[in-house]
N, C-alpha and C positions, 0 to 999 in steps of 0.2 A: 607548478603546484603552489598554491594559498600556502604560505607561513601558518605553523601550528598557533601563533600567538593572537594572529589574526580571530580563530577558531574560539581561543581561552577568553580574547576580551569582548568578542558578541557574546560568549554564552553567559559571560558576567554578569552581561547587560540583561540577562530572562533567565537569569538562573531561579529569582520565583516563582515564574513562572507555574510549571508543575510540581515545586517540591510545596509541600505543605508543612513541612519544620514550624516548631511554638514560636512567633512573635509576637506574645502579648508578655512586655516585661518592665521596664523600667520605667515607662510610660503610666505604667497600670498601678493605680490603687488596690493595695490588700484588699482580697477578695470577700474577708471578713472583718466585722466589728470587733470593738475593744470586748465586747462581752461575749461572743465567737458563734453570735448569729451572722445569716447574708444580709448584706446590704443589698436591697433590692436593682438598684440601679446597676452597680457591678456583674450583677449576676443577671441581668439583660447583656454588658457587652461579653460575657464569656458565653453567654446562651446562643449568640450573633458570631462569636467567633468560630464555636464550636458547632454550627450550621455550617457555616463556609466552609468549613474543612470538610466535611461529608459531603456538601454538594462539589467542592474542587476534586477531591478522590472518587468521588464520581464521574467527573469529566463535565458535570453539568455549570458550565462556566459561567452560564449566566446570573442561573441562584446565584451560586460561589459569589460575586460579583455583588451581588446585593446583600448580602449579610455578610461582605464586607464593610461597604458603604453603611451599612447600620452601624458596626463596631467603630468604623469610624468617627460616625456622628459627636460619637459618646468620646474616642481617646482623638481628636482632628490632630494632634503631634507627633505621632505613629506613623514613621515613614514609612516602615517595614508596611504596614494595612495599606497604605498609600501606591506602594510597587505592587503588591500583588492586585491590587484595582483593576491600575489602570494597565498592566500585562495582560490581565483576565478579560477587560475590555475590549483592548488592541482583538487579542486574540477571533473575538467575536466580530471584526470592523465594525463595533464603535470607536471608531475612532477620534471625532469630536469629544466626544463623553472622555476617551481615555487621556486625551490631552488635557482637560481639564484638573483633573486629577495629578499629574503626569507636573502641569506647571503646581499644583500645592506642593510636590514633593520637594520641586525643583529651590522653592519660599525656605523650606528647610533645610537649605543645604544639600541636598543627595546629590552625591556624583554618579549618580547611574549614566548614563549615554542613552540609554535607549528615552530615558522620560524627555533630554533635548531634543533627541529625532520625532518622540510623538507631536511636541509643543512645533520642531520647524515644521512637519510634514501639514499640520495644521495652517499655518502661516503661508506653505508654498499654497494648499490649495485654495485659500484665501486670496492668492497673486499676492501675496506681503514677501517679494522675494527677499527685499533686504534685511526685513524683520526675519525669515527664515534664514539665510547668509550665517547673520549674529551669532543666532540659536546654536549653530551645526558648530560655529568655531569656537562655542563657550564649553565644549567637550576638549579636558583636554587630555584623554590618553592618546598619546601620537601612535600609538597601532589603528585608533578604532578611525583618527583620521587619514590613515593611510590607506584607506576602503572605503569609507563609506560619505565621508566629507567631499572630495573628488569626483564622483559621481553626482549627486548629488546639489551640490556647489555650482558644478557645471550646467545642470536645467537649471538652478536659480538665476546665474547671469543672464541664460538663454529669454528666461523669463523677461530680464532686465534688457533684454534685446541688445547685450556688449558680450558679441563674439569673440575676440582676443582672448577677454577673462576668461569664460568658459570655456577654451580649447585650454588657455593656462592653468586654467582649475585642473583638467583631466590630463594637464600633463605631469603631475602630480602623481599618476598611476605608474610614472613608467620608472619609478625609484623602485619597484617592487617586481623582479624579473617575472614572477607568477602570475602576474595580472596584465601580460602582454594583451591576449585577445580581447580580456575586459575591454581594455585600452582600445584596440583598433576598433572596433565594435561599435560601440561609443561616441568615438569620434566622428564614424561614419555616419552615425546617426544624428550630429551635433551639425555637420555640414549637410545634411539632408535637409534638417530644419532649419537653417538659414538658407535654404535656395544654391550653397555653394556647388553647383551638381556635378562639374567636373572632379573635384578633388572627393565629392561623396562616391562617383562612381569609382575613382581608382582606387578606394580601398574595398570599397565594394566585391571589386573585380578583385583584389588579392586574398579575402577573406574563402571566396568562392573557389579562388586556385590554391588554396592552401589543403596540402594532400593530409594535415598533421592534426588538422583539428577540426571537430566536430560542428555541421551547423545546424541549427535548432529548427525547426517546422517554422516557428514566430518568427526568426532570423529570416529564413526564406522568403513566408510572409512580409514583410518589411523589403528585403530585397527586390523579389519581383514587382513590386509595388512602385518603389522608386522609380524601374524599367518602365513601367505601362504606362506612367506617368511622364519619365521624359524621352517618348516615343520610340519607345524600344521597346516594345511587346512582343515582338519576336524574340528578341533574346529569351525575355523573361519566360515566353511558352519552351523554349528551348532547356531553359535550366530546370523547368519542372519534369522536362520529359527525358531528363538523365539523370533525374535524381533516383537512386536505385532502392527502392521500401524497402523499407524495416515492418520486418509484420509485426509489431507494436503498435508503428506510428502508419500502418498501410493508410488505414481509415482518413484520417487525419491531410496525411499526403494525398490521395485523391481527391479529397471536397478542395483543396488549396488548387491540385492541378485543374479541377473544371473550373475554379473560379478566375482562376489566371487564362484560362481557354476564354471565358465567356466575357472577360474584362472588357471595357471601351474607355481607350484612353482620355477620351472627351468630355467623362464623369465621371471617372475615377479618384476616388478622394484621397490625398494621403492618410497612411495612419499613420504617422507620427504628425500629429491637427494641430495636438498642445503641448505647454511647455510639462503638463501635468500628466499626459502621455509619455513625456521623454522622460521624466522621470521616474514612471511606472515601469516602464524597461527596468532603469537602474535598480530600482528595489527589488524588482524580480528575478535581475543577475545576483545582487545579496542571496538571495532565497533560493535558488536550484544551485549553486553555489554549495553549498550547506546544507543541500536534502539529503540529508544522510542521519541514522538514528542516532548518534553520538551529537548531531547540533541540530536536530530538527524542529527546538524550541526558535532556535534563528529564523530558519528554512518558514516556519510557520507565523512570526509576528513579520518579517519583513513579504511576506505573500499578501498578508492583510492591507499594512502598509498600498503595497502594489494596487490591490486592487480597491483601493478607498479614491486614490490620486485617477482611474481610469476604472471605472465600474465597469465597461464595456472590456472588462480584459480575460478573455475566456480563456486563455491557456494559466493566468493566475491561477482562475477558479479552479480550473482542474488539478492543478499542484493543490491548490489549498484541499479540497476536499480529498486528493489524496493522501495528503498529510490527519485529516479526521480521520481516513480510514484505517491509517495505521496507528491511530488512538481508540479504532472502534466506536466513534461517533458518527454514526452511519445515517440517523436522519440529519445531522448538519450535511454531510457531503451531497446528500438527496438534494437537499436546499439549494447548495451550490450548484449541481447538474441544472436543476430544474429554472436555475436563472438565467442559463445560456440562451441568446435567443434562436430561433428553429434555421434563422440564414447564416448563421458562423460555422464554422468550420470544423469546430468542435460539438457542434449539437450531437451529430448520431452517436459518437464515440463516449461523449459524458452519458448519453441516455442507457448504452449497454453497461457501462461500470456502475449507473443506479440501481438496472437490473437486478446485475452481479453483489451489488450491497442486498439488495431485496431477497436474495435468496440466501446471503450470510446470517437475518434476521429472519427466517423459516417463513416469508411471508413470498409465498411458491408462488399462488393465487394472482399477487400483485405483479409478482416477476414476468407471469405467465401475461397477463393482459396489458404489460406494458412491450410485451416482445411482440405478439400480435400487433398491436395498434401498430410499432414501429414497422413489421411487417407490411403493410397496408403503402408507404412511401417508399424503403429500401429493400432490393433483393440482396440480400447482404448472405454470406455463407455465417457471419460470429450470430446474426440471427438466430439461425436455425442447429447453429450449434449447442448452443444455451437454453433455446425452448427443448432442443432433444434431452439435454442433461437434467431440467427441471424437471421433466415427464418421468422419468428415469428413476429419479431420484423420489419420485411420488407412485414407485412402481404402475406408472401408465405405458409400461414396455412398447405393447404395438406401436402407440401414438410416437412415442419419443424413436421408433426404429423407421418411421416414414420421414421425421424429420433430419436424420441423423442419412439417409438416402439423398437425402436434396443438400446437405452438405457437401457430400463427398460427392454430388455430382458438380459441384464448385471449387472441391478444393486442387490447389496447385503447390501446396509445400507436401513431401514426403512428410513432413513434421507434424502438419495437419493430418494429414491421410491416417498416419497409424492412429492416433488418437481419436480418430472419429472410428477407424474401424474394430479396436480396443471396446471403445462405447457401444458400438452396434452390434457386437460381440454376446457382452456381456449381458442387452439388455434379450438381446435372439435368447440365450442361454435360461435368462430369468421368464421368457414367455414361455417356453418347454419347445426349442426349436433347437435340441443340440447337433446335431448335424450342421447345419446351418452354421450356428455359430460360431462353432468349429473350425471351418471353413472362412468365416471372416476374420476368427483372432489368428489365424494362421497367415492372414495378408499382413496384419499388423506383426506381427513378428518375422516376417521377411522384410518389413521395413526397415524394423528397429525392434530387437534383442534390448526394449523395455523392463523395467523389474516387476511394473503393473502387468505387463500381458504373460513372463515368464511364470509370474507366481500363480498368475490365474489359469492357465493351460496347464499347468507343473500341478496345481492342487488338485483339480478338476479331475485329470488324469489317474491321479491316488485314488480317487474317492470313486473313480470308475474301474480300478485296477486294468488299464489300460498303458502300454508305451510306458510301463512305467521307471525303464531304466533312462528314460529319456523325460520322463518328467521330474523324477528326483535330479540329475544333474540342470535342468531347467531351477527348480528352485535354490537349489545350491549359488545358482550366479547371479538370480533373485537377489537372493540373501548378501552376497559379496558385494552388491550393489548399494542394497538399503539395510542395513543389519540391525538396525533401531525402528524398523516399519514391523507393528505390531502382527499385521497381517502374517508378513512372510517370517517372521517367528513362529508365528502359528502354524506354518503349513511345513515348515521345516521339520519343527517338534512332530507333527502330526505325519509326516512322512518315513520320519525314524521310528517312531512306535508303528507305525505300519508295516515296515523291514524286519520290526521284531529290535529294535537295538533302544527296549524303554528308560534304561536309564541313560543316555546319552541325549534322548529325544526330552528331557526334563528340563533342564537349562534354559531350551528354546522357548520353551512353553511358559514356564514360567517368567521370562521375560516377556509374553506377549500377554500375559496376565498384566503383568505388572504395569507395561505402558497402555493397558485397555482392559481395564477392571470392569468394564461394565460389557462387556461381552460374554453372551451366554454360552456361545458355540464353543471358544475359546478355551471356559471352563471345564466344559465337558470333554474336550478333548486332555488336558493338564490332569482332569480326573481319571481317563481310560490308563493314562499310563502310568499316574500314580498305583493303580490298581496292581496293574504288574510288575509295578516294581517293588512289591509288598510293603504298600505304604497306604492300605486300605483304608482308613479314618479319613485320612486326607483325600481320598479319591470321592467317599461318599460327600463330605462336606463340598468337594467341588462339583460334583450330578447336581446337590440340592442349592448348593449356590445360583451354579446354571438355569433351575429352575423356578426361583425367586428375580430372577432378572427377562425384560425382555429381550426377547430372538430377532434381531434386527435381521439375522443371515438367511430364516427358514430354514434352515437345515436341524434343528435340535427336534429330534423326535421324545415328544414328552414323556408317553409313554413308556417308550422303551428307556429312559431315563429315570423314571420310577422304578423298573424294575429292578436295573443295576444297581440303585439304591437298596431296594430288600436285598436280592440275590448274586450283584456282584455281574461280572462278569466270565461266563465260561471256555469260551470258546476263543485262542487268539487270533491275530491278524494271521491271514494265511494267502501274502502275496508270492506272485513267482518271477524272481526276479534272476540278472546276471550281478553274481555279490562279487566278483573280482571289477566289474565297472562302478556295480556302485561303495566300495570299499575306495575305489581311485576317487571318486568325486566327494567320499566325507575329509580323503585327506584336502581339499580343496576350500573345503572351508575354513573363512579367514577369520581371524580373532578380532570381534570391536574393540577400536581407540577410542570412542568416546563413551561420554558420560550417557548414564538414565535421562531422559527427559521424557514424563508422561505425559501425554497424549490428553486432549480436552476431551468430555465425553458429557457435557451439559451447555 
């Protein structure tokens, strides 16, 4: 494990990154005259400052970026304006630009570290290795060179074409027991790039028999590579066809296994070409390193870093943009995808997470004719699982239930099966095919006892007053499952006033209010049993609430919603049930640990 300290002095280094805290202070001229008018000029760089911060708190970092560089104009002593530049730059790969910046801070004294990694990383890609050497050793917290100097250091010598240094730069790493594999890794790749290929392949070969630690697709990548190269393509076809998928990384894993099938060692180029390449690795080991939300500001300047040093670096990009997407900057990550070129490894896999951002921003339309087109080159099963969910989700039931058939006549994980047959279920359900549907969520729940297919067979069930001592103990484990899913609050509460038990079934309901206010069904259910629990005001106000909102579910009959309104409701639920089964299944229900957290509903 990385030392926590490791952790505290990169984020030091981008801790402005995303904060936007006031730094216009000591630098800055009273914002007003001796006679307590503005000063026009002043109040340009507070007009410039106060744009940056809206455009930064928006995430729009480029603005952000330039009405910084304005406010700078005006206070150029401002080192604080100066960090957040050229981090907001980085951030962007400009990286040129942010080093420019990055060296004025540098004029004033800053001890940041990261602004001497922008000014070396500028200088390595310049081939100024010794001018970059300098740079990396004029940083002197001895944590941040105990990571990132060593790596580093070591493509600078490699640059400098003096192998000893570079292996001694990277032995540097091994004072730090948590940066063993760094280490091997590394170095493997340090003797690869100097031709040493016996002692590249013996670490090579221990990295591969090591049962303890994990190796990367791009590792692989790299490794096979080596093979096909010093004529051992058999091996290299060998080690792709025991690598065992990860359905994450299936996609990914097969484009790498056909291209190690289709290799010829007689033009097979290396990828590690440059010293600018070797060191795109190492910033990218900083950066997966560190993807994690507590240091993702690192994870995300040293990915840029990566991919400035080696443009051609498609597993950067896909970190990188995965990094936007967990900022929610979804056309930057689109950008990213859409750079990969169509023969990498990564292309089909970045094009379906574009999809998947396409459909986080409701643009179905795009999602749709970008899963066709890709349709057209790959029979892929994530294909037609995501055109079936799009359709779905745009109630095109039939269309998304022929898609969601050509899945599951591809899929081979149980894991996949229920969730496709969950979807084909639901959408059978929503075209008025209940039999049918029935029958399909019931394969999916011989799969996997899901909280999605329990709640939805379990409510379904209620609302057909069918099985229902077997649908209430269904939502019960629902519930024990997800106890904060707004849904299965809903059907819980809505199953107990259906039993007839309305003040018990209030709690649930009201909590499914509360995490999904903008649900009408919801409503009107919270209202039925306020009704009978003689809390009538409240019942009405929830009918006409329900009815001020839209009905995402179809299920709110308006009418009959109007009338409860005038006249209430007369008649109670009159299910027929076994009450000693289900008196055993309420005691079953578990009490939530955790907090409220509402639900997005815009």
């Amino acid at each position: 494990m990385i030392k926590r300290s490791f952790i505290l002095a990169l984020l030091l280094s981008t801790a402005l990154f995303i904060s936007c805290s006031p730094i216009m202070h000591h630098n800055q001229p009273d914002p007003t005259s001796k006679n307590g008018q503005p000063v026009a000029q002043d109040t340009n760089i507070y007009g410039s400052y106060l744009a940056a911060r809206v455009a930064h708190i928006r995430k729009d970092f480029d603005h952000a970026a330039q009405y910084y560089e304005i406010a700078h104009a005006q206070d150029p002593k401002n080192v604080e304006l100066l960090n957040h530049i050229y981090l907001l730059q980085a951030s962007k790969g400009r990286i040129d630009d942010a080093a420019q910046y990055a060296a004025k801070a540098i004029e004033l004294n800053t001890d940041n570290g990261f602004a001497y990694m922008l000014v070396a990383m500028q200088e390595m890609h310049n081939k100024q290795y010794s001018a970059s050497i300098a740079s990396i050793n004029k940083i002197n917290d001895p944590i941040y060179q105990g990571l990132i100097a060593p790596l580093v250091n070591a493509w600078n010598y490699a640059g400098l074409n003096q192998q000893k240094k570079a292996l001694a730069s990277l032995n540097l790493l091994t004072k730090e027991e948590g940066l063993s594999s760094v280490y091997r890794q590394h170095r493997a790749m340090l003797l690869d790039y100097f031709g040493s290929n016996r002692e590249a392949g013996e670490i090579y070969e221990q990295i591969l028999q090591d049962k303890n630690s994990e190796i990367s697709v791009r590792l692989l990548e790299i490794i096979t590579n080596f093979y096909i190269r010093t004529g051992q393509k058999d091996k290299a076809v060998a080690i792709m066809n025991s690598t065992v998928n990860n359905q994450s990384l299936d996609s990914l894993l097969s484009y790498l296994r056909a291209k190690v099938n289709s290799a010829d060692p007689q033009t097979t180029k290396p990828v590690l070409s440059s010293v600018q390449v070797g060191v795109a690795e190492a910033l990218f080991t900083v950066a997966s390193t560190f993807r994690y939300d507590e240091a993702i500001d690192v994870a995300h300047m040293y990915t840029s870093l990566a991919i400035y040093m080696n443009p051609d670096y498609s597993t950067a990009k896909v970190l990188l943009a995965d990094i936007f997407e967990t900022r929610e900057m979804f056309d930057d990550a689109n950008t990213l995808y859409d750079s990969i070129d169509k023969d990498d490894i990564a292309y089909y896999p970045a094009q379906i997470k574009k999809a998947r951002n396409l459909i986080k921003q409701e643009d179905y339309k795009g999602a749709e004719i970008l899963l066709e087109s890709l349709g057209q080159d790959y029979d892929d099963i994530q294909i037609y699982m995501e055109l079936g969910d799009i359709l779905r989700l745009n109630n095109r039931f039939n269309e998304a239930i022929k898609y969601y058939d050509q899945a599951i006549d591809k899929a081979k994980s149980p894991v996949t099966l229920w969730v496709l047959y969950y979807a084909k279920g639901v959408s059978l359900e929503k075209s008025g095919h209940w039999q049918e549907a029935e029958e399909t969520l019931m394969k999916a729940y011989d799969i996997k006892k899901h909280f999605l297919v329990l709640n939805h067979l379990g409510y379904t069930w209620i609302r057909q007053n069918k099985n229902i001592d077997q649908a209430f103990e269904m939502i019960v484990e629902a519930y024990n499952q997800a106890p904060f899913d707004p849904s299965i609050n809903d059907s819980l509460g809505f199953a107990l006033y259906n039993l007839g038990y309305y003040t018990m079934s209030l709690p649930y309901l009201e909590r499914a209010v509360e995490l999904y206010p903008s649900s009408a069904i919801i409503s009107s259910h919270l209202g039925d049993a306020y009704w009978f629990a003689h809390r009538k005001n409240e019942a009405r106000f929830q009918w006409q609430h329900a009815l001020d909102m839209k009905d995402d579910s179809g299920e709110l009959d308006i009418d009959a919603t109007k009338d409860k309104i005038a006249h209430g409701i007369k008649d109670e639920p009159n299910l027929t049930y076994d009450k000693e089964r289900i008196e055993a299944a309420i005691k079953k229900i578990r009490k939530p640990v955790k907090k409220l957290v509402r639900i997005k509903t815009n």
